[in-house]
C-alpha positions in Angstrom: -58.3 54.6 -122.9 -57.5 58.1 -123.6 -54.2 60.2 -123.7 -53.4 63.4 -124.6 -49.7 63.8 -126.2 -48.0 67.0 -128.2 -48.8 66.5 -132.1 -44.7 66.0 -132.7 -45.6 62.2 -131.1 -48.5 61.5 -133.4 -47.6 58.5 -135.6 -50.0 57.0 -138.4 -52.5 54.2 -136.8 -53.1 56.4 -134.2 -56.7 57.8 -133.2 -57.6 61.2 -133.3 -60.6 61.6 -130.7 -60.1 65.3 -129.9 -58.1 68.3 -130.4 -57.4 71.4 -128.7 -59.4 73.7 -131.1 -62.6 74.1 -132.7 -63.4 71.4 -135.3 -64.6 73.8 -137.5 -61.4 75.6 -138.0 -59.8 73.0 -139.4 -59.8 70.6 -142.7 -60.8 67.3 -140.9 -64.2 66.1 -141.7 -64.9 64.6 -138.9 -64.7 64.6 -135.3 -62.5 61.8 -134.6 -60.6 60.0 -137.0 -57.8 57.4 -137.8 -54.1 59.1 -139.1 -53.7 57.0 -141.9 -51.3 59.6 -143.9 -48.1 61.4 -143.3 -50.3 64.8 -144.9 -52.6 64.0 -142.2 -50.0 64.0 -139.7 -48.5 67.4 -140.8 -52.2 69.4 -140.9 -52.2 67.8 -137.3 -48.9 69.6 -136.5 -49.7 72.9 -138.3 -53.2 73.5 -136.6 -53.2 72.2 -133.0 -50.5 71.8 -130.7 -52.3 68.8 -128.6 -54.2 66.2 -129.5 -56.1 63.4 -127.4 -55.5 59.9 -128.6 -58.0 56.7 -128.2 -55.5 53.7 -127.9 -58.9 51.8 -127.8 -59.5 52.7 -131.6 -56.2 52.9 -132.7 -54.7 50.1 -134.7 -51.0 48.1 -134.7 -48.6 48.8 -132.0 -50.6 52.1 -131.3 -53.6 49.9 -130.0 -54.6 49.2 -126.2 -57.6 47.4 -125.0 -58.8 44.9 -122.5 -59.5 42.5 -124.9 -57.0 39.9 -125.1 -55.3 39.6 -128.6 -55.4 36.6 -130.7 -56.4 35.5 -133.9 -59.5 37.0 -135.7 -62.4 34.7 -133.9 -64.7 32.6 -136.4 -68.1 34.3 -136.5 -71.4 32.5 -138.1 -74.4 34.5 -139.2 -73.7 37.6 -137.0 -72.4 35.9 -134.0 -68.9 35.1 -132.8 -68.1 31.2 -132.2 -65.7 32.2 -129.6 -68.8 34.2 -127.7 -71.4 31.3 -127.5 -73.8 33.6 -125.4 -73.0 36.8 -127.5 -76.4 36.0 -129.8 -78.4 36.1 -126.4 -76.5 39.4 -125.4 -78.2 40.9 -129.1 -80.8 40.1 -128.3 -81.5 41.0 -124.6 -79.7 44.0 -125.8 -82.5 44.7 -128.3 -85.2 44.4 -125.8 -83.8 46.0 -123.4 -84.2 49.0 -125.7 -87.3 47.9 -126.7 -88.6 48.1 -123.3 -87.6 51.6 -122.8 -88.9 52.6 -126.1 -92.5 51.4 -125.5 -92.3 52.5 -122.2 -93.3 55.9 -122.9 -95.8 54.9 -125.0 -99.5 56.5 -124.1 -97.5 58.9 -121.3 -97.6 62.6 -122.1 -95.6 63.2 -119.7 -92.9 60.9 -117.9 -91.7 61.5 -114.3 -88.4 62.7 -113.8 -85.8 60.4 -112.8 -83.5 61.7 -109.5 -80.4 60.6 -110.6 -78.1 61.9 -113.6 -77.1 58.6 -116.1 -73.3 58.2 -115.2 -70.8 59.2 -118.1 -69.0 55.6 -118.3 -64.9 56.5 -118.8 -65.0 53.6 -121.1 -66.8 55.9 -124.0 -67.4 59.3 -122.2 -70.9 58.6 -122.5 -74.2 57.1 -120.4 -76.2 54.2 -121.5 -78.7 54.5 -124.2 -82.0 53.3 -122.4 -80.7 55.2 -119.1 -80.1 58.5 -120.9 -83.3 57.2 -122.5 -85.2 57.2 -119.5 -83.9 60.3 -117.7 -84.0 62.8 -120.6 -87.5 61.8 -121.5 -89.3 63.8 -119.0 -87.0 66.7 -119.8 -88.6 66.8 -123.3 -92.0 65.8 -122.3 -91.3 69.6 -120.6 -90.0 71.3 -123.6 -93.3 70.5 -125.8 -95.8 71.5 -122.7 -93.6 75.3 -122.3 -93.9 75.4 -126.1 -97.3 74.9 -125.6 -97.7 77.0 -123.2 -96.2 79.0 -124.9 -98.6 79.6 -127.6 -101.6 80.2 -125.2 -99.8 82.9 -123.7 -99.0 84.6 -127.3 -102.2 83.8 -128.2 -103.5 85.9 -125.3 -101.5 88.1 -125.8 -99.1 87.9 -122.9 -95.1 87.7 -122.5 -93.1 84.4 -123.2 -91.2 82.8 -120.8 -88.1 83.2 -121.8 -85.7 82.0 -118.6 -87.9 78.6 -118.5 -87.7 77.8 -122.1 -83.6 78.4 -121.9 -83.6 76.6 -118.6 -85.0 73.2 -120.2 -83.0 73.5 -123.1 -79.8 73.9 -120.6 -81.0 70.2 -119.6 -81.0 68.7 -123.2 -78.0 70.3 -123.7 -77.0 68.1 -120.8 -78.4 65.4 -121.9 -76.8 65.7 -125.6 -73.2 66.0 -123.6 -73.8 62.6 -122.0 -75.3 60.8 -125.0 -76.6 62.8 -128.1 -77.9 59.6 -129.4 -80.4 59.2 -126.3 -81.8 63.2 -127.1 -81.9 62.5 -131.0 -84.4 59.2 -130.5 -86.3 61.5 -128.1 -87.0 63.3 -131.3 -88.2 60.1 -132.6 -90.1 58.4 -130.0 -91.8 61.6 -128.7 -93.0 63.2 -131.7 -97.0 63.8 -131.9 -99.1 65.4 -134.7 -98.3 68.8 -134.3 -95.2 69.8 -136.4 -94.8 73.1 -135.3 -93.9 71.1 -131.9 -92.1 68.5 -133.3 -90.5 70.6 -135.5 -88.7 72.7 -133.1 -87.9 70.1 -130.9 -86.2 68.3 -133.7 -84.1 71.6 -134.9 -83.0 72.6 -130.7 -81.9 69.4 -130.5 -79.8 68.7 -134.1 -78.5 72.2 -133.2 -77.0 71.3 -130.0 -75.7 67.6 -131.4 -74.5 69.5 -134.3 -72.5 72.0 -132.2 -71.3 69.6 -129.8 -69.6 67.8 -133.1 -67.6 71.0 -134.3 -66.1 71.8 -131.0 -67.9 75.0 -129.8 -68.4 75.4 -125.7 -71.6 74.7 -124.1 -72.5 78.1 -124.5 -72.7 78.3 -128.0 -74.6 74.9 -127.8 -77.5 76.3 -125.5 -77.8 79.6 -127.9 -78.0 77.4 -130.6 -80.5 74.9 -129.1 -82.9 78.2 -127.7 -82.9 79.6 -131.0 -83.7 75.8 -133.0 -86.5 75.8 -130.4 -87.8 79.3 -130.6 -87.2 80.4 -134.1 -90.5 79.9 -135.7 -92.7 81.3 -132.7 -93.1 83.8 -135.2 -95.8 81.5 -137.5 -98.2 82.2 -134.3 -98.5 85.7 -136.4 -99.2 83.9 -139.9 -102.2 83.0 -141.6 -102.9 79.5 -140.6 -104.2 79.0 -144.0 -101.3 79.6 -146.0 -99.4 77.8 -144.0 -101.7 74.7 -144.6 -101.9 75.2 -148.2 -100.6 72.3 -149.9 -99.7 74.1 -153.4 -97.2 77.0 -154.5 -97.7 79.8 -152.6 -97.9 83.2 -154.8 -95.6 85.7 -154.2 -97.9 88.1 -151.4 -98.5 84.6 -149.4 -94.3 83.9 -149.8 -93.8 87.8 -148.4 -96.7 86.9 -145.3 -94.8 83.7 -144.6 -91.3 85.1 -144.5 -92.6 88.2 -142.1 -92.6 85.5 -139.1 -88.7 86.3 -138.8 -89.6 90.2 -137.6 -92.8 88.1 -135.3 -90.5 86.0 -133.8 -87.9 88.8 -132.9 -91.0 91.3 -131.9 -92.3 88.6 -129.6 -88.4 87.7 -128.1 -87.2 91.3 -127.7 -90.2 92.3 -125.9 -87.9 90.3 -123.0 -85.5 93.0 -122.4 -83.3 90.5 -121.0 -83.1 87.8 -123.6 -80.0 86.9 -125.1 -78.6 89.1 -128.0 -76.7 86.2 -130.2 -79.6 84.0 -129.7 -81.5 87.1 -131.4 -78.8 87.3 -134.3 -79.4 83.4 -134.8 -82.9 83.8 -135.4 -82.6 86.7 -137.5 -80.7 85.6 -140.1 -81.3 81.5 -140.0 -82.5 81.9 -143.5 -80.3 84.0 -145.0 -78.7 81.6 -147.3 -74.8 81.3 -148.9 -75.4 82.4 -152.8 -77.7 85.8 -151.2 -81.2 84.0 -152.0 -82.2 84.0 -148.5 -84.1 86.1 -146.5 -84.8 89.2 -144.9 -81.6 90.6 -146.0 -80.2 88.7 -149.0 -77.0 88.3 -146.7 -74.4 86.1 -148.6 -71.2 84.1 -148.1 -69.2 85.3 -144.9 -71.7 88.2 -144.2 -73.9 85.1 -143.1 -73.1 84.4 -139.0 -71.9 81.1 -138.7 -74.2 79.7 -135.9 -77.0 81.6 -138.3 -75.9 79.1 -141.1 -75.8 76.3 -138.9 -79.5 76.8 -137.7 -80.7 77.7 -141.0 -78.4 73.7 -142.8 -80.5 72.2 -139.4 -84.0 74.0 -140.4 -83.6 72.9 -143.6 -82.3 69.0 -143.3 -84.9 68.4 -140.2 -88.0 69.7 -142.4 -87.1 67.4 -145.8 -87.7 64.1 -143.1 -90.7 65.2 -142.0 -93.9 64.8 -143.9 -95.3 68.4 -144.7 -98.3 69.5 -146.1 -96.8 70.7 -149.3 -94.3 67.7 -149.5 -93.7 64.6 -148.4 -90.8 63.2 -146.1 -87.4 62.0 -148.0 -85.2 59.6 -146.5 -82.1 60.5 -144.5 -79.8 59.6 -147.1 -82.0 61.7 -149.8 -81.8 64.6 -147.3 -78.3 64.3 -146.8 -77.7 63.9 -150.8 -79.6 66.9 -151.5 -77.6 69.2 -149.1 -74.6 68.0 -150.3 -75.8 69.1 -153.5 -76.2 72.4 -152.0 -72.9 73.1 -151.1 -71.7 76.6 -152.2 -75.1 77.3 -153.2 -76.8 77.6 -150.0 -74.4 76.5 -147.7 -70.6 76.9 -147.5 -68.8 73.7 -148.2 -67.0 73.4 -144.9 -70.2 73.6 -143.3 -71.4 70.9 -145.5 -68.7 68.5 -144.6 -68.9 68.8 -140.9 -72.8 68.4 -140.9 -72.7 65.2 -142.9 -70.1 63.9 -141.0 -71.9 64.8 -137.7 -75.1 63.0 -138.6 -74.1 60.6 -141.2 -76.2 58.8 -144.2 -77.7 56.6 -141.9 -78.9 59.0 -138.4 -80.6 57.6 -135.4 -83.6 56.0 -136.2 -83.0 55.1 -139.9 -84.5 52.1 -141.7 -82.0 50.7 -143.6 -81.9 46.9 -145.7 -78.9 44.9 -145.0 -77.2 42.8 -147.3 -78.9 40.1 -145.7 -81.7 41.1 -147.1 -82.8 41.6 -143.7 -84.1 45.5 -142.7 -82.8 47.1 -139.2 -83.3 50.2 -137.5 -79.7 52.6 -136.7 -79.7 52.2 -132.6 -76.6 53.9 -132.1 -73.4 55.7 -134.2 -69.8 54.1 -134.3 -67.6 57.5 -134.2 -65.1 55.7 -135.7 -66.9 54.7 -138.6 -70.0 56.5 -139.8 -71.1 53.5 -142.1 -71.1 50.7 -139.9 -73.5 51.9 -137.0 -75.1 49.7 -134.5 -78.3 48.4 -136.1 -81.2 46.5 -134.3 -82.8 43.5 -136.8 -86.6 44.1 -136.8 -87.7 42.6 -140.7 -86.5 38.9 -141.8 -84.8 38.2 -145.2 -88.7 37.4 -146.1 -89.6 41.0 -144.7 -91.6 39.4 -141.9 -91.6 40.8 -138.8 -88.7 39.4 -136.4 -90.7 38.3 -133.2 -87.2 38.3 -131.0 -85.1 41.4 -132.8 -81.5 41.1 -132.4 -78.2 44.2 -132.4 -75.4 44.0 -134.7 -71.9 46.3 -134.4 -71.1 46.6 -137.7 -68.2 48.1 -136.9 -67.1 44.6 -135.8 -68.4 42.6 -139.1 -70.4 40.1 -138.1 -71.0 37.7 -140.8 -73.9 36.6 -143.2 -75.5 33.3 -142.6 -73.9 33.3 -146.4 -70.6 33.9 -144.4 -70.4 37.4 -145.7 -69.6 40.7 -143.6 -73.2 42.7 -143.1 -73.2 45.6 -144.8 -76.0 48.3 -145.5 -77.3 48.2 -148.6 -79.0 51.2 -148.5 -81.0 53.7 -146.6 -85.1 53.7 -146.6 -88.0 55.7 -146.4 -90.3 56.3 -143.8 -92.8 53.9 -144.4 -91.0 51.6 -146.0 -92.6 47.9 -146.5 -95.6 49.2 -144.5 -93.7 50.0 -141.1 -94.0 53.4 -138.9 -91.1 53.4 -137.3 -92.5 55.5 -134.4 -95.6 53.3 -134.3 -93.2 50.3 -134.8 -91.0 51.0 -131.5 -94.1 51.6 -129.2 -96.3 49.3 -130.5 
């Protein structure tokens, strides 16, 4: 329940869900937030002039909902007394999800569904499994044009520039309706290629990324064509220093970073292909402090969609296991870039990326306070930390025949009769599972 008012009527216990600028441009960390403080009020004031309010998420006499008000229901080991079918709901929930999940397992390419998942008013997004389920084909596409792709360098022919930004215009779609859906599509469809998956992982991020901050769908498609197409380049590079699991020495470094001037070689020979998206691949490591690459750019010289791409390149390769190194966790990943800040990446930048995929992303293993372990379904955007989890290890880390969803948002309880919580985030890997084995299995 949405409502847009001037920012001289915000009041504090009222939800910020969007504002009539750029996130970027501003101090908030976050797309989406509760006013809490009278300072937060008056940066409100100073930088936008309308803001939309979620009565649904606000709190006190600011609140509206559907729900009937009363007093806090009793809830027992994750599942509210006052609901006695609400533990059946978690878990038809969970295999609903679990059905889609394994339903693309062994297909290397899905058929398109006709119609577009509706955007539900109630969230301003479509349903998981049917965003799931539509998008899926979409990216079974992307991977066969980048493919494809390859051959045709390989042969020496022209890419095909218009088809490659015509599928990303559809995840870009996709990420508008439910950027959750496209980010397990990174999971669930990955193969052992990681020049494929790679790509697909950075377009992607890019787009949800963008989406976060504020830009217009515009900017999102430039930056999602240039996450997908900025390492085309590596076509050009020795395959085995690129395989080489040491150090390289300093001639290999200079042979791997030529495959910025490959991949801008191989995209200008389209005389029609898009400028910016050029810029973005040019300079995507170029890095804050002037250690980047090709042109020591530093600070402000650095384009900001550049520096996005290049925070994206550089979060989206630490998960995935490389030849050289081995995947870190989410939360390591986010830890280290948060490290980073000023070094390599400008703070700002830093604050809005964390904020847009939180310690514990899509897909996540985390161990609850249970003791149980659960896998991060789907983000709360009102708070980051309490996602919605599906249960998938026991407190004995046995495998849960009949998985079950929590909200954490709404604190279920402990069969100790303590809130859940997440203790912390894990590895791939961890206690012997694959998560993207796991899902399909």
């Amino acid at each position: 329940m949405n409502s847009t008012i001037p920012t001289s009527e915000i009041r504090i216990g009222m939800y910020v869900a969007d504002i009539d600028r750029p996130w970027i441009g501003t101090p908030f960390m976050m797309q989406g937030f509760l006013v809490t403080t009278s300072e937060e009020i008056a940066a409100l004031q100073h930088y936008c002039r309308h803001v939309v309010i979620d009565r649904t998420r606000s709190v006190g006499e600011h609140h509206s909902s559907r729900i009937i008000e009363g007093d806090e229901p009793r809830r027992v080991a994750g599942v509210r007394t006052d609901m006695p079918d609400q533990e059946a709901e978690c878990r038809d929930e969970a295999s609903r999800f679990l059905e889609v999940a394994r339903s693309f397992k062994g297909r290397i390419h899905t058929q398109r569904q006709p119609n577009v998942p509706r955007v539900r008013p109630v969230d301003g997004r479509s349903r998981l499994e049917s965003e799931l389920l539509y998008s899926a084909p979409i990216v079974d596409d992307v991977y066969r044009a980048l493919r494809e792709t390859q051959v045709a360098i390989d042969a020496g022919d022209g890419i095909d520039a218009s088809r490659l930004e015509g599928l990303v215009g559809e995840m870009a779609q996709g990420v508008e309706r439910n950027p959750d859906a496209l980010m397990w599509l990174t999971r669930l469809k990955r193969t052992d290629r990681y020049t494929y998956d790679h790509a697909v992982n950075v377009s992607v991020h890019a787009m949800v990324f963008a989406r976060f901050v504020g830009l217009d769908i515009r900017s999102m498609r430039q930056l999602g064509l240039a996450g997908l197409l900025q390492d085309i380049g590596k076509v050009k590079v020795d395959h085995d220093i690129l395989a080489k699991a040491g150090p390289l020495d300093e001639r290999e470094l200079e042979h791997v970073r030529a495959h910025v001037s490959h991949t801008l070689a191989l995209l200008e020979a389209d005389e029609g292909f898009d400028p910016e998206v050029l810029g973005i691949v040019a300079a995507h490591h170029e890095r804050f402090d002037g250690t980047g690459y090709p042109h020591g750019l530093s600070g402000m010289r650095i384009p900001l969609p550049a520096e996005m791409a290049g925070l994206i390149d550089t979060y989206c390769a630490m998960t995935r296991d490389r030849v050289y190194s081995p995947a870190v966790s989410s939360q390591r990943a986010m830890e280290e870039i948060n490290r980073l800040r000023n070094i390599l990446f400008r703070d700002t930048l830093v604050d809005q990326f964390l904020q847009c995929i939180g310690l514990y992303p899509i897909g996540t293993l985390v161990e609850l306070s249970s003791g149980e372990v659960a896998v991060v379904i789907q983000q709360n955007q009102v708070r980051r930390l309490q996602p919605r989890v599906m249960v998938i290890l026991g407190q004995d880390k046995a495998m849960e025949r009949y998985p079950r969803t929590l909200d954490l948002l709404m604190q279920p309880d402990t069969a100790a009769g303590e809130p859940y919580r997440i203790v912390r985030a894990l590895p791939p890997n961890a206690y012997g599972i694959d998560p993207n084995d796991f899902y399909l299995a």
